[in-house]
C-alpha positions as a LaTeX table, in Angstrom:
\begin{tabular}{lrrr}
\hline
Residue & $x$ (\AA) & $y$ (\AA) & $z$ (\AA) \\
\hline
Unk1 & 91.40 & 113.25 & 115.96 \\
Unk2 & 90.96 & 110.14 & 118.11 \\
Unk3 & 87.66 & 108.72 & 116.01 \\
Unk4 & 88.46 & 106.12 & 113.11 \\
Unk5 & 85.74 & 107.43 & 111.31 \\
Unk6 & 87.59 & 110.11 & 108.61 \\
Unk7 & 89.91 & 110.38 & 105.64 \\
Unk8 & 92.32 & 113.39 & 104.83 \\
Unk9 & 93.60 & 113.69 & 101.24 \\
Unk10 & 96.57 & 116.11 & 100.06 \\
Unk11 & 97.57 & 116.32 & 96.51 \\
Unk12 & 100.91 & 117.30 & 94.47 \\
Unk13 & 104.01 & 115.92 & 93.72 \\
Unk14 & 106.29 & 116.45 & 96.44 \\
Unk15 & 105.27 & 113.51 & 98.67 \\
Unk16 & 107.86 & 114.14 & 101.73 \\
Unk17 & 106.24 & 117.46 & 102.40 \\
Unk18 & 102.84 & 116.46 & 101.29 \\
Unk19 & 103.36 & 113.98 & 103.89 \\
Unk20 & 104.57 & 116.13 & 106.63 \\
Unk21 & 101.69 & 118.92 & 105.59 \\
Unk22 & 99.09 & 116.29 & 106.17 \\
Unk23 & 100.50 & 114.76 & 109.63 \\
Unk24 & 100.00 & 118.38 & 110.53 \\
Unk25 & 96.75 & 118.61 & 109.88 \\
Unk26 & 96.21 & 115.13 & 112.12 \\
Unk27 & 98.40 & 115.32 & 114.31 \\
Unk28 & 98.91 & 112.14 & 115.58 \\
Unk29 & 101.44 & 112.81 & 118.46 \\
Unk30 & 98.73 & 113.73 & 120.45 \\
Unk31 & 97.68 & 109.78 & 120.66 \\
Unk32 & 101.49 & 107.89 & 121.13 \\
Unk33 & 103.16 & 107.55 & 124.31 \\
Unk34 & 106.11 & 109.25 & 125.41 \\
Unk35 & 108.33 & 105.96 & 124.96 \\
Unk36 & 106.27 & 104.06 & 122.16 \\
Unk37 & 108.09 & 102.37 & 120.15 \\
Unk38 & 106.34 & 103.30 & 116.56 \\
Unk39 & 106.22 & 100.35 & 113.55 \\
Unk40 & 106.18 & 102.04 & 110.11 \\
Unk41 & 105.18 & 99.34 & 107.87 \\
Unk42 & 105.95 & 100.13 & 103.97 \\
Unk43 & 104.85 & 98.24 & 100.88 \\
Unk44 & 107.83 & 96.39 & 100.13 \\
Unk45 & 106.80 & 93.44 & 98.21 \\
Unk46 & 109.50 & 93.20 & 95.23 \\
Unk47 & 112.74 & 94.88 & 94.86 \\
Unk48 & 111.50 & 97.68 & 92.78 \\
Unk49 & 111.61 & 101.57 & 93.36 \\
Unk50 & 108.71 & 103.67 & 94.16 \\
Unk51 & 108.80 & 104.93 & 90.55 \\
Unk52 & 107.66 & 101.19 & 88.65 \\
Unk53 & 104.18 & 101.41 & 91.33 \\
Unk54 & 104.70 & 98.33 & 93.25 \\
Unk55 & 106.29 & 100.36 & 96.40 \\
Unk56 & 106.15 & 102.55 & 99.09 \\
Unk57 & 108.08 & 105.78 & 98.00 \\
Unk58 & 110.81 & 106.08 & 100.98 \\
Unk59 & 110.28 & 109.84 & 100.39 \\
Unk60 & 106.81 & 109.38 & 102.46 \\
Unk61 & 108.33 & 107.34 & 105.11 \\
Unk62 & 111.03 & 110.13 & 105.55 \\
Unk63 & 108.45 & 112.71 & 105.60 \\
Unk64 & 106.93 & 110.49 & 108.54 \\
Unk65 & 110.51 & 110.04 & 110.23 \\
Unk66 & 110.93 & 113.78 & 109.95 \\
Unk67 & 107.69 & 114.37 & 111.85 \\
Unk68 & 108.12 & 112.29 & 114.40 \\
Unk69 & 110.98 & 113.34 & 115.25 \\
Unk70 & 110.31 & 116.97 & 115.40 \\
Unk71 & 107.57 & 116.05 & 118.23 \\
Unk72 & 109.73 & 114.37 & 120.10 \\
Unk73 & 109.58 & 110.18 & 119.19 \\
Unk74 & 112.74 & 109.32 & 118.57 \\
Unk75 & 111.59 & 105.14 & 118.88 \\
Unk76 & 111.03 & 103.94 & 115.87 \\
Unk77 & 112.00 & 101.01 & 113.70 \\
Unk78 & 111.14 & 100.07 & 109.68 \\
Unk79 & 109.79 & 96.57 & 109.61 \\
Unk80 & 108.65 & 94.39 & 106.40 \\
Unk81 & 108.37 & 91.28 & 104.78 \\
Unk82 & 108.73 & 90.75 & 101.51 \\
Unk83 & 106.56 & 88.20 & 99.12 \\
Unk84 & 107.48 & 84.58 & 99.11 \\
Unk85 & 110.71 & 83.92 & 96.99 \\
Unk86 & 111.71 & 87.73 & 97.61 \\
Unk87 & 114.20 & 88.76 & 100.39 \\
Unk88 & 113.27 & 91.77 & 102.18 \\
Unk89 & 117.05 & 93.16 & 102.54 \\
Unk90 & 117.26 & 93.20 & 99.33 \\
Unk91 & 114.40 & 95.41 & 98.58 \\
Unk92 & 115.24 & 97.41 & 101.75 \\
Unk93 & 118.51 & 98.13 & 99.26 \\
Unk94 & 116.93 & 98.22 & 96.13 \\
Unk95 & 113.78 & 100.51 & 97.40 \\
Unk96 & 116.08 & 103.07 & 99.22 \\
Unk97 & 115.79 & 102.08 & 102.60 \\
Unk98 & 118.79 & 101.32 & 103.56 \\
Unk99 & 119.87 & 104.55 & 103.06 \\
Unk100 & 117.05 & 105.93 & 104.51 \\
Unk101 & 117.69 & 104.49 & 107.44 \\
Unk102 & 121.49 & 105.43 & 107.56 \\
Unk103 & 120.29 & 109.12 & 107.06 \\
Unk104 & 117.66 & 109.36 & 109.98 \\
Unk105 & 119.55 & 106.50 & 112.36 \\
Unk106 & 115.83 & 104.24 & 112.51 \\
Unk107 & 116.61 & 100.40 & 111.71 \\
Unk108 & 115.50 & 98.00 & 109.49 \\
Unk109 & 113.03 & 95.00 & 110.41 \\
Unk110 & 113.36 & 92.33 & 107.94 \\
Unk111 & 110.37 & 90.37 & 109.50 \\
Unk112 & 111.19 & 87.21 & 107.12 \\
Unk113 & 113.91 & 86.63 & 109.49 \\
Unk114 & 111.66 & 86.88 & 112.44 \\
Unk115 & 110.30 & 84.62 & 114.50 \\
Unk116 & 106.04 & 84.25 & 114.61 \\
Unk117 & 103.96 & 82.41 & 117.23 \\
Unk118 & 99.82 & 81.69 & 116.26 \\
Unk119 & 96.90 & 83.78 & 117.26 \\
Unk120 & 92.88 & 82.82 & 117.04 \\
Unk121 & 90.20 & 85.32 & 116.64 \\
Unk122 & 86.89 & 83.95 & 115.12 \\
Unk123 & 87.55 & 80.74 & 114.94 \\
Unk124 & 90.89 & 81.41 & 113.03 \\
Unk125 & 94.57 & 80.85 & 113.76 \\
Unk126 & 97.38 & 82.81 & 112.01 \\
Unk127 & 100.92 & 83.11 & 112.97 \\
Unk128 & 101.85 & 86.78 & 113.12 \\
Unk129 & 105.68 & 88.16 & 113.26 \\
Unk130 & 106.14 & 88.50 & 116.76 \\
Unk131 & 107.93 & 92.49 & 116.51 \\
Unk132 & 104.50 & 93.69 & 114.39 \\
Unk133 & 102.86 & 92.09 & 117.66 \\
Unk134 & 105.07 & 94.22 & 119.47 \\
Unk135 & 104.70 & 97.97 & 118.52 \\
Unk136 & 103.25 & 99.80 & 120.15 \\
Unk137 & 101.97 & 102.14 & 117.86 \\
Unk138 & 101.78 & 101.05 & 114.02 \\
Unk139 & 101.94 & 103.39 & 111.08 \\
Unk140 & 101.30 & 101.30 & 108.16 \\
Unk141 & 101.82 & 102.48 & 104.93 \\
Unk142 & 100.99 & 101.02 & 101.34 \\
Unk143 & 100.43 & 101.76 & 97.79 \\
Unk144 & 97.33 & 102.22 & 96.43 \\
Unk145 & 97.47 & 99.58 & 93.29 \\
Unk146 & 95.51 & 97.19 & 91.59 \\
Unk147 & 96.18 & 93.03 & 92.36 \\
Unk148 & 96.22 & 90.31 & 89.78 \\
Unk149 & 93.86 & 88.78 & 92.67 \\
Unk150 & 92.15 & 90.39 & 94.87 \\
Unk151 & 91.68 & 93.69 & 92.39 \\
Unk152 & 93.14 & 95.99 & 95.41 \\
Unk153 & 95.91 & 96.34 & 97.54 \\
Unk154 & 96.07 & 99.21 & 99.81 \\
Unk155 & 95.50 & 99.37 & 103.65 \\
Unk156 & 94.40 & 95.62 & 104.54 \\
Unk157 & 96.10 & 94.01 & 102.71 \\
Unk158 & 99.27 & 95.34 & 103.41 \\
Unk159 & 99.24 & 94.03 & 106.64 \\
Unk160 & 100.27 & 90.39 & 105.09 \\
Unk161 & 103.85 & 91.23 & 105.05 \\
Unk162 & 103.94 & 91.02 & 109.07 \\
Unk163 & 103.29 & 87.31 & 109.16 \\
Unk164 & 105.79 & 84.63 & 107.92 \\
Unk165 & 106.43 & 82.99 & 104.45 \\
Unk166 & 104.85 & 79.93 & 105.56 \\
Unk167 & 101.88 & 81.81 & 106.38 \\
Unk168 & 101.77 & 84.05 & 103.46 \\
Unk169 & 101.73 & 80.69 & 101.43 \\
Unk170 & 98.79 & 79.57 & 103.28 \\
Unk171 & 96.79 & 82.45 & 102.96 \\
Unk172 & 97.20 & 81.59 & 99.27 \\
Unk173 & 95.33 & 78.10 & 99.74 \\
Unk174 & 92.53 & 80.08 & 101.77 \\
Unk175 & 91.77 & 82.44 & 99.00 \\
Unk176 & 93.17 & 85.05 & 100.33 \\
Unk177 & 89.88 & 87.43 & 100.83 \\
Unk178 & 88.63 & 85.92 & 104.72 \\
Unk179 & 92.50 & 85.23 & 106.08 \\
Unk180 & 93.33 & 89.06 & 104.91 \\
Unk181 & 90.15 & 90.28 & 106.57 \\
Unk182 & 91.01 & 88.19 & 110.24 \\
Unk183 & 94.51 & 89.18 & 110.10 \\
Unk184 & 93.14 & 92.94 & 110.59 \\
Unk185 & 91.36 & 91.44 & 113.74 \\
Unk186 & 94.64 & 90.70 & 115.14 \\
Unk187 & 96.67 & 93.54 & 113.79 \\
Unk188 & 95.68 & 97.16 & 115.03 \\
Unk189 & 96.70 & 99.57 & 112.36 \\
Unk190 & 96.81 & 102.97 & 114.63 \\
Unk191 & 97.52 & 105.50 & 111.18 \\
Unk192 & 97.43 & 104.74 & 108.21 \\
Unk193 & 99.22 & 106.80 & 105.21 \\
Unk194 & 98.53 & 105.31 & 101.83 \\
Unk195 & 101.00 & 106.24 & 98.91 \\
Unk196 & 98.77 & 107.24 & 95.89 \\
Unk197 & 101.43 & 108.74 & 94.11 \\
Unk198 & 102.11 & 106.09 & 91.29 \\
Unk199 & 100.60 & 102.77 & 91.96 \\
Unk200 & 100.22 & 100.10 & 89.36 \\
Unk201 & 97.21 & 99.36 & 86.93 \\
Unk202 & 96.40 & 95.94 & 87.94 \\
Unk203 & 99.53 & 94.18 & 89.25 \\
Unk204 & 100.91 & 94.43 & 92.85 \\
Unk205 & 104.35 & 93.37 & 91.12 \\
Unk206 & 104.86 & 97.15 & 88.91 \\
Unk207 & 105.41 & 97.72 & 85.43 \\
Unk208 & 102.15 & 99.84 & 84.86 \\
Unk209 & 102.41 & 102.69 & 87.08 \\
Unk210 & 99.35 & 105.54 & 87.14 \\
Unk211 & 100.90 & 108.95 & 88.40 \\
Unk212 & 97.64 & 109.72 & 90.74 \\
Unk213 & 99.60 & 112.26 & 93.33 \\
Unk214 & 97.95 & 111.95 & 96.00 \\
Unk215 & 98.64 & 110.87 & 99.72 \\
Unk216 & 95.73 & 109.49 & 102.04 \\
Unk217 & 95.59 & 109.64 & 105.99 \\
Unk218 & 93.18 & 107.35 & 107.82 \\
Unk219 & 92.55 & 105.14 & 110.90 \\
Unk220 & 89.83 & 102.62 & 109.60 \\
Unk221 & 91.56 & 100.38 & 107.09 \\
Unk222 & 88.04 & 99.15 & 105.78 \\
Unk223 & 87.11 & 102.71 & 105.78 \\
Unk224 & 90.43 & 103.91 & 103.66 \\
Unk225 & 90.35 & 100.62 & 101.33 \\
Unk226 & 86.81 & 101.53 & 100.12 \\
Unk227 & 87.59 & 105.11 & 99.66 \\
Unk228 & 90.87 & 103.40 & 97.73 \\
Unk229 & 88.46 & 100.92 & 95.46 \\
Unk230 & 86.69 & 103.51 & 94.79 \\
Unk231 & 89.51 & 105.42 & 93.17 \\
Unk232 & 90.66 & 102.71 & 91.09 \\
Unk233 & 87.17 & 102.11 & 89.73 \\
Unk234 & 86.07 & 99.18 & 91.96 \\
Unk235 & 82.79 & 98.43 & 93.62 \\
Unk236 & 83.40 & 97.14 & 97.22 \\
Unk237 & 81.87 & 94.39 & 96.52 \\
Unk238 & 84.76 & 93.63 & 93.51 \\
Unk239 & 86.91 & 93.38 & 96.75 \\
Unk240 & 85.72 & 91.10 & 98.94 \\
Unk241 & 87.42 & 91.15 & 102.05 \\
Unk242 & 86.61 & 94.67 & 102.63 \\
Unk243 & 82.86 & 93.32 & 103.17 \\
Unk244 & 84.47 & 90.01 & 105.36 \\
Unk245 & 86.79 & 92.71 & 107.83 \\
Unk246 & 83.16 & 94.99 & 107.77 \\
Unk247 & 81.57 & 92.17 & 108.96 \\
Unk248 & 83.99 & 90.60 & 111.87 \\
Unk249 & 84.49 & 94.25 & 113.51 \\
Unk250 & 87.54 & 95.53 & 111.82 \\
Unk251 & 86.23 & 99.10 & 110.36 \\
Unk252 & 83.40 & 100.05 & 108.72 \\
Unk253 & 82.49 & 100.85 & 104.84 \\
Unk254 & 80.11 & 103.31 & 105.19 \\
Unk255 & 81.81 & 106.04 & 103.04 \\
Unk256 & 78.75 & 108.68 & 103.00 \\
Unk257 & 79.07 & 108.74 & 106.96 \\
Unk258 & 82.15 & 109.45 & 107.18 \\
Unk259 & 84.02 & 112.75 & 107.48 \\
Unk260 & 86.48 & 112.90 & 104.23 \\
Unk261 & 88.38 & 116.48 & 104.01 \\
Unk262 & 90.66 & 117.19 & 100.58 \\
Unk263 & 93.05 & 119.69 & 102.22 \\
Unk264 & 94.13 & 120.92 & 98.50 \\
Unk265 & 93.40 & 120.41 & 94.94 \\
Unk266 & 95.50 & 118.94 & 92.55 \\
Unk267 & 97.58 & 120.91 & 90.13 \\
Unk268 & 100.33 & 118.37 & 89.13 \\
Unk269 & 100.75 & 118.19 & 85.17 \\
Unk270 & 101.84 & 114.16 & 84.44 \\
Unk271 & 105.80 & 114.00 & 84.42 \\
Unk272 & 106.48 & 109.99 & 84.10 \\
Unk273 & 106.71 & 108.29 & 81.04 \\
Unk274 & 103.66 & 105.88 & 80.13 \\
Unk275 & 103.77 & 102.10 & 79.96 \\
Unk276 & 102.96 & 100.58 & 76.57 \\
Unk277 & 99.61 & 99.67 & 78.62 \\
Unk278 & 98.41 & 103.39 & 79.51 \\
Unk279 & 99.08 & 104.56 & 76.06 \\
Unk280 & 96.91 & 101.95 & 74.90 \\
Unk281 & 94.35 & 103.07 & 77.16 \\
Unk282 & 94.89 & 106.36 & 76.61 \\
Unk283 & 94.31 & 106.42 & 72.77 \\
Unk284 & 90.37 & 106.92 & 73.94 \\
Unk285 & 91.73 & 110.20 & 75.34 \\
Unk286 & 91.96 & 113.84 & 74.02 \\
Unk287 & 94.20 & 115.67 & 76.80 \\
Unk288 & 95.15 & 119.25 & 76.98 \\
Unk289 & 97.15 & 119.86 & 81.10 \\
Unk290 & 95.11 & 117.65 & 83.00 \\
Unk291 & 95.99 & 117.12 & 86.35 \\
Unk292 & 97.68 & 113.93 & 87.14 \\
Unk293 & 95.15 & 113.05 & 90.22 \\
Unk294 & 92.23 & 113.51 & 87.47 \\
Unk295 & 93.61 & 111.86 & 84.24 \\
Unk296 & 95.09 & 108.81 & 86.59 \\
Unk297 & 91.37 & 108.51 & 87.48 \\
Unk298 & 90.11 & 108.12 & 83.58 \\
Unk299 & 93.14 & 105.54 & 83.13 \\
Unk300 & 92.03 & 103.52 & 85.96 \\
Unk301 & 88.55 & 103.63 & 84.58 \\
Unk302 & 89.22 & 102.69 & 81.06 \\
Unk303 & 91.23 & 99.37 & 82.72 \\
Unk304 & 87.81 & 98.30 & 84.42 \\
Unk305 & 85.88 & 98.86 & 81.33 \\
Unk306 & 88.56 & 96.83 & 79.19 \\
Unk307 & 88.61 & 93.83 & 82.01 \\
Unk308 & 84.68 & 94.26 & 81.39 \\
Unk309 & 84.72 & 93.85 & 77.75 \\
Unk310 & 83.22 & 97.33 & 76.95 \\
Unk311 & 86.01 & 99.55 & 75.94 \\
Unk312 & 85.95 & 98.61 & 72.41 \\
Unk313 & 82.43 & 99.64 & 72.49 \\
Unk314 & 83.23 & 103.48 & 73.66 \\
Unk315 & 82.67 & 105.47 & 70.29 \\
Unk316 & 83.43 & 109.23 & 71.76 \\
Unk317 & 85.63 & 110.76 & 72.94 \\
Unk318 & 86.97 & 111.65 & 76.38 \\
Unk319 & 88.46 & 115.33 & 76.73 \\
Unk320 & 90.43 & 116.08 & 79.83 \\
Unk321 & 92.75 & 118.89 & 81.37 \\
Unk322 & 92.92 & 122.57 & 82.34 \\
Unk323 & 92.13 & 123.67 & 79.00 \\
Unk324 & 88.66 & 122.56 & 78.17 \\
Unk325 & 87.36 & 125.26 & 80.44 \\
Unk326 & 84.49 & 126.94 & 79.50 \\
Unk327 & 84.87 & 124.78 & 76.01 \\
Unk328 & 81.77 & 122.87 & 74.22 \\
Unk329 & 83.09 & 120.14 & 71.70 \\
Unk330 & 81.09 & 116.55 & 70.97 \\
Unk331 & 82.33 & 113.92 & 73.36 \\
Unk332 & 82.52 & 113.37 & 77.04 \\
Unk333 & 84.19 & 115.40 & 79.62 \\
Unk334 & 85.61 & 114.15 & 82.44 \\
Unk335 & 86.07 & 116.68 & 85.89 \\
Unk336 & 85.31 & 119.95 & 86.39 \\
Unk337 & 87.36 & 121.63 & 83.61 \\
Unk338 & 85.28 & 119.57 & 81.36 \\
Unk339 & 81.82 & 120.56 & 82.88 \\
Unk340 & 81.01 & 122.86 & 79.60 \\
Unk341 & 80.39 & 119.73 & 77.82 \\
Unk342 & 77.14 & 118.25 & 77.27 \\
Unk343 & 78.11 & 114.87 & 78.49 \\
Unk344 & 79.82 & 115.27 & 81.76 \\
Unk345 & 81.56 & 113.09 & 84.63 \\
Unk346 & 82.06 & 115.96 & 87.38 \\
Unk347 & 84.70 & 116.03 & 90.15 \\
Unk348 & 87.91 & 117.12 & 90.79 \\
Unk349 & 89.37 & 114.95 & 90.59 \\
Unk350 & 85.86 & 112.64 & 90.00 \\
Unk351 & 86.84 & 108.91 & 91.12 \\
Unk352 & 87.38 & 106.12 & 88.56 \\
Unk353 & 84.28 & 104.59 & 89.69 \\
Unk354 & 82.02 & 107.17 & 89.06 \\
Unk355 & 83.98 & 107.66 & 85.85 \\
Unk356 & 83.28 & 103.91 & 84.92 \\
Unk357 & 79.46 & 103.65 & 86.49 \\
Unk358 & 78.84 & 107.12 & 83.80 \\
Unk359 & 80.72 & 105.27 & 81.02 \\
Unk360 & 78.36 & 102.23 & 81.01 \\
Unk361 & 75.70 & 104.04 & 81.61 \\
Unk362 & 76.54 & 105.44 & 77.83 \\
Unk363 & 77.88 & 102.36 & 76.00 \\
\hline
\end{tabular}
């Protein structure tokens, strides 16, 4: 699988085998060199487990570890830089990675302590840490969450946490959107894995997390962050520097050209506790065993429509899970269990855009 142009999806809640199950399926051994020395970048912004949605779940990277290994690439490090005012070692701690790399004998990168040196593309100069400049192969692996900012953070954006704090502070005063889309210029991403187990609602810091179980595999971070707006009810255009990377070479958009394979279906009944936040959202909602992939979609949905201003003006109801099959009742269903009713977002699980495009459609 050489091409950039696909997307893999596996869903369930076991994300170290999920992970290894989909590496499988990709196998990207076939493209590293015998003596590459392999990057695995994580989303380790704040010192916060997996579980609050604002990190990578070290289960994933150890699936990842695992697999290497067992093809034979023993030569790999865990490198990340935390935000600005954070300190990476302590969310290497906090986030299980210490011990993760005690277990598996791979060492930790804090690349806030590393030293940078400036590169130009386009016109543009940004310092980049001078070990992500030095992989050879880079695995980079974020969450799939929502950003008080930019709206998403998943594949390009993750990327900022291999350049320094100075840096990171600039980016800030550029608006973020063009110096995120020039940095993937510089940076090759070679696989990405995106965890899209639990990611937050709107805020790359946690404290809202949305149990979506599900783990995606690609090579074209524009590619995967559409696919990822997508799921969390965004138009690309309500992330702009997905168009800005598009349009400086760094992966294309074009979602209906591309070859996107679900290698399962979901099955997952939710398991973590709501935030006061989803249970607001969720009061619009009449469940009965959904899947966590397809009600994670609805919640994501409902957010968009309440930044919008229109949730207040949804009058039915939305009926979700296992055991609305082959059931008729007033109100909207949402996936394919639903499909009986009259009113009908189909999918399985459908994406919270579509969910939110049908929505307004009705309101």
């Amino acid at each position: 699988m050489l091409d950039r142009n696909w997307i893999r999806v596996i869903y369930g809640d076991s994300p170290k085998q999920m992970v290894m199950e989909v590496l499988e399926a990709i196998k990207p051994e076939k493209e590293i060199g015998d003596n590459a020395l392999i990057g695995i970048k994580p989303n380790l912004v704040v010192a916060k487990p997996a579980s609050s949605g604002a990190t990578t779940s070290p289960e994933i990277v150890a699936g990842i570890i695992e697999y290497l290994k067992s093809k034979g690439h023993d030569n790999i490090v865990i490198m990340e830089g935390s935000w600005v005012g954070g300190r990476t070692g302590e969310a290497f701690r906090v986030c299980g990675y210490e011990d993760l790399s005690k277990e598996y004998g791979v060492p930790l990168v804090d690349l806030q302590r590393d030293s940078s040196r400036p590169v130009e593309t386009g016109g543009m100069t940004i310092s980049i840490c001078e070990y992500a400049a030095k992989v050879d192969y880079l695995i980079n692996v974020p969450v799939l969450k929502g950003h008080c900012q930019t709206n998403l953070t998943c594949a390009l954006k993750n990327l900022k946490g291999c350049i320094p704090d100075s840096e990171k502070r600039r980016f800030h005063t550029m608006g973020l959107h063009k110096p995120i889309a020039y940095l993937n210029k510089l940076i090759r991403q070679d696989l990405i894995i995106v965890d899209g187990m639990n990611g937050d609602l709107n805020f790359e810091e946690g404290g809202n997390p949305v149990q979506m179980n599900r783990i995606i595999a690609g090579k074209d971070p524009v590619l995967v962050d559409s696919y990822a707006a997508h799921l969390i009810g965004y138009s690309i255009e309500e992330v702009p520097y997905i168009s800005m990377a598009e349009q400086i070479g760094a992966g294309s958009s074009d979602l209906e050209k591309a070859d996107i394979v679900e290698l399962n279906k979901d099955e997952g009944i939710r398991k973590i506790t709501p935030s006061r936040r989803v249970r607001y959202l969720a009061r619009h909602i009449v469940e009965d065993s959904a899947c966590s992939a397809c009600y994670g979609s609805l919640i994501y949905a409902l957010e968009r429509l309440d930044e919008r201003g229109l949730l207040s003006r949804l009058e039915d109801k939305l009926y979700i899970g296992q055991n609305f099959r082959n059931k008729k009742l007033d109100g909207i269903g949402i996936g394919a269990c639903a499909s009986g009713f009259d009113k009908c977002v189909r999918g399985c699980p459908p994406k919270a855009r579509d969910i939110v495009e049908y929505l307004e459609g009705l309101i």
